[in-house]
VOBA-1610 file (N, C-alpha, C; in pm, whole numbers, padded with zeros to 5 digits, always signed):
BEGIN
Unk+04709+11360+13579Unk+04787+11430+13479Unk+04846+11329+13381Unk+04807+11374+13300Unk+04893+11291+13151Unk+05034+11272+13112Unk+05111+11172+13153Unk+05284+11193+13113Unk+05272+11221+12926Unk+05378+11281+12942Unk+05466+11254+12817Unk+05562+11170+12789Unk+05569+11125+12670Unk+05648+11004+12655Unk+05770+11106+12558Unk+05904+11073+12574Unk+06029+11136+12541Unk+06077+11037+12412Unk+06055+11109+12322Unk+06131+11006+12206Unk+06214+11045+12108Unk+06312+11123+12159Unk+06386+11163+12133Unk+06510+11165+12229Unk+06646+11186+12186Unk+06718+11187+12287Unk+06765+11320+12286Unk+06731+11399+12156Unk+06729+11561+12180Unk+06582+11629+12239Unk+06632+11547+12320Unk+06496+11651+12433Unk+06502+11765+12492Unk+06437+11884+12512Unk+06478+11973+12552Unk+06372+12073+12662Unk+06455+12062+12778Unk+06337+12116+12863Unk+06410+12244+12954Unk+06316+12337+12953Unk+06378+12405+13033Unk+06223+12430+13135Unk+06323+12403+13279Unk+06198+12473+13393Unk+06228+12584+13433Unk+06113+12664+13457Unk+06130+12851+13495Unk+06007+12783+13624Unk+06093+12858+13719Unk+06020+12878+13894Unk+06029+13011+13905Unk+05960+13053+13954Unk+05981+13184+14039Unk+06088+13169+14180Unk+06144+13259+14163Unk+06236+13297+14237Unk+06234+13310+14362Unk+06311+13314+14475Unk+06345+13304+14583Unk+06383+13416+14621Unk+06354+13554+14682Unk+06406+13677+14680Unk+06459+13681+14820Unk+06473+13565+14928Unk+06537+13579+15051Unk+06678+13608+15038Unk+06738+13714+15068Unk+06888+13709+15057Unk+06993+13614+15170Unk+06931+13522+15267Unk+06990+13445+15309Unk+07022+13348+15210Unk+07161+13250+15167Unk+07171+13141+15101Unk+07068+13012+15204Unk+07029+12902+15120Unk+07000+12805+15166Unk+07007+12675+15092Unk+06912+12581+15173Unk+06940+12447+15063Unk+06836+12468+14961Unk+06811+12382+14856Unk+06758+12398+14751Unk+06579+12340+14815Unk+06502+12400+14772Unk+06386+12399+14829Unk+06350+12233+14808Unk+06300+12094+14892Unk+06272+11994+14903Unk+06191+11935+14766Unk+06082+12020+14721Unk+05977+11972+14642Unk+06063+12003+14516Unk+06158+12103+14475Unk+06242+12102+14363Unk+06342+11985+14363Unk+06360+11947+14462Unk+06468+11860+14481Unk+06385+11713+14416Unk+06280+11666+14473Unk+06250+11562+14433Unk+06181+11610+14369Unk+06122+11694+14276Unk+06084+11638+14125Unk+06191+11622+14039Unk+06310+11671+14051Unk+06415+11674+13984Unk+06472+11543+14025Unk+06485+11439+14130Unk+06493+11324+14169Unk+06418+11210+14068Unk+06289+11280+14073Unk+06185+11186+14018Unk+06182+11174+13803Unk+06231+11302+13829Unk+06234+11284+13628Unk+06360+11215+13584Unk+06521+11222+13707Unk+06635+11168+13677Unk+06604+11000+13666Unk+06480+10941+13763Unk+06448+10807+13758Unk+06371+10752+13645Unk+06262+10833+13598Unk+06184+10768+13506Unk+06264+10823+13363Unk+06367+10866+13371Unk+06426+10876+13197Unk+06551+10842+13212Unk+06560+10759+13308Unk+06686+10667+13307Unk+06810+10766+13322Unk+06822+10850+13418Unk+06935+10912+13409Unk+07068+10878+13417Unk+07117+10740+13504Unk+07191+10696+13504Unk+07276+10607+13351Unk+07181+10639+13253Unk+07262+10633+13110Unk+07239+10806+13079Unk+07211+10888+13103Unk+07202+11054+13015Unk+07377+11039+12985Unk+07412+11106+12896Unk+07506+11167+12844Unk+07605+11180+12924Unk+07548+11310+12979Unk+07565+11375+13121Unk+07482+11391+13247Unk+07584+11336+13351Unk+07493+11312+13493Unk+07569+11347+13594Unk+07736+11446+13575Unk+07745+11502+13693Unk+07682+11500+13787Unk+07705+11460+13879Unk+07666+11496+14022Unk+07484+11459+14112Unk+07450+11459+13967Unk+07298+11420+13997Unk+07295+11326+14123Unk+07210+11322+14234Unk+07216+11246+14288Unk+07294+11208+14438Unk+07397+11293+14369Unk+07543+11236+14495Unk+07595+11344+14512Unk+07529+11499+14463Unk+07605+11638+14531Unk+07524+11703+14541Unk+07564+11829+14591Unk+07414+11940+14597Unk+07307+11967+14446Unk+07247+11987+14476Unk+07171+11996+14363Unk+07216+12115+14241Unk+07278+12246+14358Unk+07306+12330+14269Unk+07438+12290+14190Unk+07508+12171+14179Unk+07631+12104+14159Unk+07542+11998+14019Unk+07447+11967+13997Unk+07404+11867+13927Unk+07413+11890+13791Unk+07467+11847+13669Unk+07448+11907+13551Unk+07294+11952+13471Unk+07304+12090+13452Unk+07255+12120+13391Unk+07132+12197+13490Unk+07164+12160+13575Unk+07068+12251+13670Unk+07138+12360+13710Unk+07027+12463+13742Unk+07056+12614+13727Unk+06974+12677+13875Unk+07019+12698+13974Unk+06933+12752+14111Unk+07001+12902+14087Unk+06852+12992+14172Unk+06846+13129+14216Unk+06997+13191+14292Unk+06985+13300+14280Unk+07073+13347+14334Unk+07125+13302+14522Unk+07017+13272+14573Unk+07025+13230+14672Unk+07009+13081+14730Unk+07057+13015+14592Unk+07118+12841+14616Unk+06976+12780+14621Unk+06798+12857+14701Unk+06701+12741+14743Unk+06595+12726+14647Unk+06643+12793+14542Unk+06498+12768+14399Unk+06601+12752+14267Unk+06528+12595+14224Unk+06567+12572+14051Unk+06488+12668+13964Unk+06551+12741+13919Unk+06549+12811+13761Unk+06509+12796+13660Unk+06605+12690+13626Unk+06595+12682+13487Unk+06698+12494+13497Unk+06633+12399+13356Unk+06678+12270+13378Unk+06726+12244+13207Unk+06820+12247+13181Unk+06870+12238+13025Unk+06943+12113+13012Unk+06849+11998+12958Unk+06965+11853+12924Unk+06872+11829+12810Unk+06931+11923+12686Unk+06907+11877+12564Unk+06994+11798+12519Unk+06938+11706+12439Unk+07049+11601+12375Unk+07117+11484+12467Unk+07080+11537+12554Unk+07105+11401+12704Unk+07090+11274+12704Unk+07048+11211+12585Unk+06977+11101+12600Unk+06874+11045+12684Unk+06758+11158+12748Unk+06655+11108+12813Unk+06591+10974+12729Unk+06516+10887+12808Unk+06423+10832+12771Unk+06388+10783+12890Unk+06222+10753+12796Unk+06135+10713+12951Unk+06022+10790+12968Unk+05958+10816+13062Unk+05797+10882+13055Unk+05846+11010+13148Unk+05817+11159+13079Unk+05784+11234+13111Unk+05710+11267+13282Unk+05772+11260+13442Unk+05649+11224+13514Unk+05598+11361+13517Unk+05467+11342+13578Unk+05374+11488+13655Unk+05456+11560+13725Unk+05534+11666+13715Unk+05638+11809+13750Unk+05501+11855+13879Unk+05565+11924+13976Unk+05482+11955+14061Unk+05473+12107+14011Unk+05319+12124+14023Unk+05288+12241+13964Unk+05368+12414+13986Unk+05415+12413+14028Unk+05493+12536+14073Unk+05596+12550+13960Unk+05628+12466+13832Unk+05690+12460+13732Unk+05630+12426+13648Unk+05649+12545+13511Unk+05620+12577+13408Unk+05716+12525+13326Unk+05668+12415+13248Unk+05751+12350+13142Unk+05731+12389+13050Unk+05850+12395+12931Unk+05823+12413+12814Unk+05936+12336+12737Unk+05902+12260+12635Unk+06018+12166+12604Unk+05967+12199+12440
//
């Protein structure tokens, strides 16, 4: 898969997953967790704008991340203007990007 390269620092991405319809709460599903791990590393998250929690709280606690009603599926991922930079990595297919 082909990265994208981010050259802008108004970047804007939002991820749409399908949903989680278990009405038990849980943790945030593993493979959401680390791709969302893996894009905070290659665009340098530790300079973004904003980086609440990334990293060092639950995920549903992280800025700008958005989980299902039932805490174990990401939604939706909004850090426009964040100052990403860095390479775009390969999103595991179960997310539909659109930036």
């Amino acid at each position: 898969m082909k990265s994208k390269h981010l050259f802008s620092s108004f970047f804007f991405i939002i991820i749409l997953l399908t949903a989680n319809t278990t009405s038990k709460a849980q943790a945030v599903n593993i493979d959401d967790s680390l791709a969302l791990v893996n894009l905070y590393k290659s665009t340098n998250g530790s300079n973004w704008h904003h980086n609440t929690n990334w990293l060092k709280g639950p995920v549903s606690t992280w800025y700008g991340v958005t989980v299902d009603i039932t805490g174990s599926r990401v939604i939706y991922l909004i850090l426009d203007g964040n100052n990403l930079n860095g390479t775009l990595p390969h999103l595991n297919r179960q997310f539909d990007c659109t930036h």
